[in-house]
C-alpha positions as CSV (number, residue, x, y, z in Angstrom):
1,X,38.8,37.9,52.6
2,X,36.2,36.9,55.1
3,X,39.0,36.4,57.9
4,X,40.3,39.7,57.0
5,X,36.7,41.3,57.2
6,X,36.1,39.3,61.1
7,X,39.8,40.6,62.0
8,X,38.5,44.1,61.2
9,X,35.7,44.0,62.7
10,X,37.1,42.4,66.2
11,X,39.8,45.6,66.1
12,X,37.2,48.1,65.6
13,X,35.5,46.4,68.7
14,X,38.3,46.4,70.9
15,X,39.2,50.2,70.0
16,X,35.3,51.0,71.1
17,X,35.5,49.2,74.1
18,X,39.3,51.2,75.1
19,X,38.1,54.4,73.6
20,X,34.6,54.6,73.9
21,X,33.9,55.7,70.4
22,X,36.5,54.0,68.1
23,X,38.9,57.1,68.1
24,X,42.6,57.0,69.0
25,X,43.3,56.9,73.1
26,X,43.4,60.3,74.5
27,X,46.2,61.3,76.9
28,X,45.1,61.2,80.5
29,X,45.7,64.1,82.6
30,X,45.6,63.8,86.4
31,X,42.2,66.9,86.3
32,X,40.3,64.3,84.5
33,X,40.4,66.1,81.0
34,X,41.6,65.1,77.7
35,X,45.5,66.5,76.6
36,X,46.5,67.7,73.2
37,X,48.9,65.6,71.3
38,X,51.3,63.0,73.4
39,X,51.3,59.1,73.4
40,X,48.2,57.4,74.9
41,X,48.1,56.7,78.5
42,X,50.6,59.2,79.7
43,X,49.9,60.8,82.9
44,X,50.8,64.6,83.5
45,X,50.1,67.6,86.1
46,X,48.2,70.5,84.8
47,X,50.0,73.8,86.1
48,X,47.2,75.7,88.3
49,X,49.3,77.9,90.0
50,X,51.1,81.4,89.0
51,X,54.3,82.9,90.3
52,X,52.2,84.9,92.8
53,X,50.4,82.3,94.3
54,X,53.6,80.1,94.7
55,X,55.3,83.4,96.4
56,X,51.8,83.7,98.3
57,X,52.1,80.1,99.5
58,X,55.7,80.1,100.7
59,X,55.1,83.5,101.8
60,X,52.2,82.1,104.1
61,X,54.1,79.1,105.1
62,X,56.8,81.3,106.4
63,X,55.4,83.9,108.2
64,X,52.5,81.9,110.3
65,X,49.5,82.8,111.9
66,X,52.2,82.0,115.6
67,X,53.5,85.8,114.4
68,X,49.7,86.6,116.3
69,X,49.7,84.0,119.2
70,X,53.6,84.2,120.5
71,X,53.8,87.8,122.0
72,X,51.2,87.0,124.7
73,X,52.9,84.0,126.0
74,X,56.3,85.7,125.5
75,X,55.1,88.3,127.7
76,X,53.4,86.1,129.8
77,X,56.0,84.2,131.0
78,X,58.9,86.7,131.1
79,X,57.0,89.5,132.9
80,X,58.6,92.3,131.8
81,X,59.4,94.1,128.1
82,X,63.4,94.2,128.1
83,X,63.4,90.1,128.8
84,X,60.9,89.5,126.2
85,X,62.6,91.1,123.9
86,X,65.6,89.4,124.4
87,X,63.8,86.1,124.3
88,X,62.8,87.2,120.9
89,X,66.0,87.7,119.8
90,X,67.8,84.9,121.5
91,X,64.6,82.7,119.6
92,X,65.5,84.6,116.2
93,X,69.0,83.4,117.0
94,X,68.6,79.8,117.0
95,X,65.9,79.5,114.4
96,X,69.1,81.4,112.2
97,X,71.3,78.0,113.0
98,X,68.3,75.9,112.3
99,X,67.5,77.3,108.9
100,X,71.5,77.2,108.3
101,X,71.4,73.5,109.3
102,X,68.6,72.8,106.6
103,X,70.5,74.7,104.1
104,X,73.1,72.3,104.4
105,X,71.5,69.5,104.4
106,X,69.5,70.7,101.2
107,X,72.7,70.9,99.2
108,X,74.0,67.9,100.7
109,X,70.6,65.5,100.1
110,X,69.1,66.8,97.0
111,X,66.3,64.6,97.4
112,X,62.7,65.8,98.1
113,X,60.6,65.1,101.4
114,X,62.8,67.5,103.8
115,X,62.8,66.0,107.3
116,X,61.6,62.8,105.7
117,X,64.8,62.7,103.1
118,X,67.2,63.2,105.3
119,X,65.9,61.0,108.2
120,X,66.2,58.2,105.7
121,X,69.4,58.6,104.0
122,X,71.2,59.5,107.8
123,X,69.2,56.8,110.3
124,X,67.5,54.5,107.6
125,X,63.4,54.2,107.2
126,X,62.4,53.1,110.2
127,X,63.1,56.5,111.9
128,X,62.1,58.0,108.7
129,X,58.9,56.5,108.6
130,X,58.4,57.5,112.4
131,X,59.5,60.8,111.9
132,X,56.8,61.2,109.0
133,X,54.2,59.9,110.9
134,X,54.5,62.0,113.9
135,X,54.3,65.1,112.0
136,X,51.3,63.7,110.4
137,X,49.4,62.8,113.2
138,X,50.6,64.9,116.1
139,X,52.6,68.2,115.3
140,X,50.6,69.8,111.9
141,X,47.3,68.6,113.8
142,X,47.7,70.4,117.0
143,X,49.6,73.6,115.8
144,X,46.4,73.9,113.4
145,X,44.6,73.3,116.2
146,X,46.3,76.5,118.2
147,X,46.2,78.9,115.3
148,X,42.7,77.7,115.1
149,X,41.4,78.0,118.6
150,X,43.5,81.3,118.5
151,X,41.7,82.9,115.5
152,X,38.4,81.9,117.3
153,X,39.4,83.6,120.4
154,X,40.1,87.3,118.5
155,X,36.6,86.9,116.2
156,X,35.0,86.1,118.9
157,X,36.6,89.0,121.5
158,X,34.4,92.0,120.1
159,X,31.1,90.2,121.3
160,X,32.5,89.4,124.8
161,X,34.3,93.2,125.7
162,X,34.1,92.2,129.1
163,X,35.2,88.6,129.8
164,X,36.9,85.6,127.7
165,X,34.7,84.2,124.9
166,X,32.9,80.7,126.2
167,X,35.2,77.6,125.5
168,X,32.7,75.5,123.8
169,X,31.8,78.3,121.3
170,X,35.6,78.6,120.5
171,X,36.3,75.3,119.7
172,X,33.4,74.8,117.9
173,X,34.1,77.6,115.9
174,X,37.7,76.7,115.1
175,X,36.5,73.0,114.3
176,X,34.0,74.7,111.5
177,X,37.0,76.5,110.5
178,X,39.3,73.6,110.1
179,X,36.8,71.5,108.2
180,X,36.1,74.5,105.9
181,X,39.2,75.0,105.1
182,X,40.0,71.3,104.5
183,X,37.5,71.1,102.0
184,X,38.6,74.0,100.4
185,X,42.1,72.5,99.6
186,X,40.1,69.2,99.1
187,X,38.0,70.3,96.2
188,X,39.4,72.8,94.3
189,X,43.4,74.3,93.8
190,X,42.1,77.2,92.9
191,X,40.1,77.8,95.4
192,X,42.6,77.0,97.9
193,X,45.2,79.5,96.1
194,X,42.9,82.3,96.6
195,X,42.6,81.4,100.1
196,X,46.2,81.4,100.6
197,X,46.4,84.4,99.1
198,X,43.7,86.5,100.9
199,X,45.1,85.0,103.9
200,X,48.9,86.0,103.5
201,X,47.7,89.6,101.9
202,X,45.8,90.0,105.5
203,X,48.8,88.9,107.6
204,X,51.3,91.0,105.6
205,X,48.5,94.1,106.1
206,X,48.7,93.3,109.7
207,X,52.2,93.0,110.5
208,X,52.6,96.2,108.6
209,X,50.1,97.8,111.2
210,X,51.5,96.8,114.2
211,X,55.3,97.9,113.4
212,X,53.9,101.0,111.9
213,X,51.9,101.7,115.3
214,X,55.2,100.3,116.8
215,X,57.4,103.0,115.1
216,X,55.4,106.1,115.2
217,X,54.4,105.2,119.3
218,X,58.6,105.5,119.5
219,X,59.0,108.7,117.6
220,X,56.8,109.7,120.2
221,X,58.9,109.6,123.0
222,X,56.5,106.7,124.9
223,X,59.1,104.3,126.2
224,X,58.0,104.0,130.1
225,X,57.1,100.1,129.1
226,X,61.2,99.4,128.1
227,X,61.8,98.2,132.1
228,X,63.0,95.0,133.6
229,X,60.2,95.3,136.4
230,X,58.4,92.3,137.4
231,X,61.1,90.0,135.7
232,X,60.2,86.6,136.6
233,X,63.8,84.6,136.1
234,X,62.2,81.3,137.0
235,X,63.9,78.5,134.8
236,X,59.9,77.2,133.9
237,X,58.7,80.2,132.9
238,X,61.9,81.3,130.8
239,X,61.7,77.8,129.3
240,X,58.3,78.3,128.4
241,X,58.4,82.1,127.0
242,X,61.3,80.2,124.7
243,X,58.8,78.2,123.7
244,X,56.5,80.7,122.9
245,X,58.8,82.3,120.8
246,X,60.7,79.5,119.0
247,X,57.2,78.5,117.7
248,X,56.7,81.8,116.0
249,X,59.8,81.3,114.2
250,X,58.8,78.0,113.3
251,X,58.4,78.6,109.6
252,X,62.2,78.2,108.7
């Protein structure tokens, strides 16, 4: 009877030391809270997101903030309106066979990990794993960096009417933007939904704008700027208004 008691005792202090308070183990959720019901020590994802912030979010990913920066360069670099238009359309063209390429490889390889995925099951994980890591560390960082310094630039435009805002002041500001919004995503989902959301709400709003003001300055009859004058035909600068545009189409 006494070895029962002691084995007793020992479980109930094991059971305190696992549980804190002698009670059965409680699930174990990745947000740190307690789950109803479900075996002990089983690890699950607690849904944060609605349908409209997942549209929001793949809205947002699709149509980028490059919609804003493109047309200048575009323009730039082509010199007139007809060309640029037909770099825009040419640009449209090929980001149609890209986004047809992925579509077959997503049916193909249904694994997740896109670029990744592929990479690995075609070439093995060598140029998988340098693939990744060059879209970690080199092309997300600086295309946040232009749609950064961009966004700087236009806030910054009404206060300096009459000349380009100060570099310094515009990177500054789009590093305090960056480090914002990385804390943002950082510490909250939630948080970083609404953000997404305000932000894709604003862009749709804008794009609406501009082909509305688009549309009505046609119906008016005020097509002097559809010309081929001052075509530059250089292969640089077409290669770079391509550029321009192909990274506007860059969500596919």
């Amino acid at each position: 009877m006494e070895t029962e008691s002691l084995n007793r005792k020992n479980s109930s202090r094991k059971s305190s030391v696992i549980n804190g308070n002698g009670d059965a183990p409680a699930k174990v959720t990745t947000d740190g809270e307690g789950g109803d019901g479900g075996g002990g020590g089983e690890v699950t994802l607690k849904a944060k997101m609605s349908l409209i912030n997942g549209c929001t979010v793949i809205v947002g990913s699709i149509i980028g903030s490059g919609i804003f920066v493109s047309p200048t360069g575009v323009l730039r670099y082509t010199g007139s309106v007809n060309l640029s238009l037909i770099v825009w359309v040419i640009s449209g063209l090929f980001s149609m066979v890209g986004a047809y390429c992925y579509a077959e490889l997503g049916t193909m390889i249904t694994k997740s990990g896109a670029d990744y995925a592929y990479i690995m099951e075609t070439f093995g994980p060598f140029m998988a794993f340098i693939r990744l890591w060059i879209e970690c560390m080199i092309v997300r960082p600086c295309s946040q960096a232009i749609v950064a310094l961009t966004f700087s630039v236009y806030v910054m435009k009404p206060f300096f009417p009459d000349c380009q805002p100060p570099d310094d002041s515009a990177r500054m500001l789009a590093v305090c933007c960056i480090l914002v919004l990385t804390f943002i995503n950082c510490w909250d989902v939630k948080w970083a939904t609404a953000v997404q959301d305000i932000f894709t709400y604003a862009k749709l709003l804008a794009l609406f704008i501009i082909i509305a003001t688009g549309v009505y300055q046609l119906y008016l009859g005020k097509v002097e700027y559809f010309t081929f004058e001052n075509t530059d035909t250089k292969v640089t600068s077409l290669a770079l208004s391509f550029y321009s545009g192909l990274f506007a189409y860059n969500g596919w």
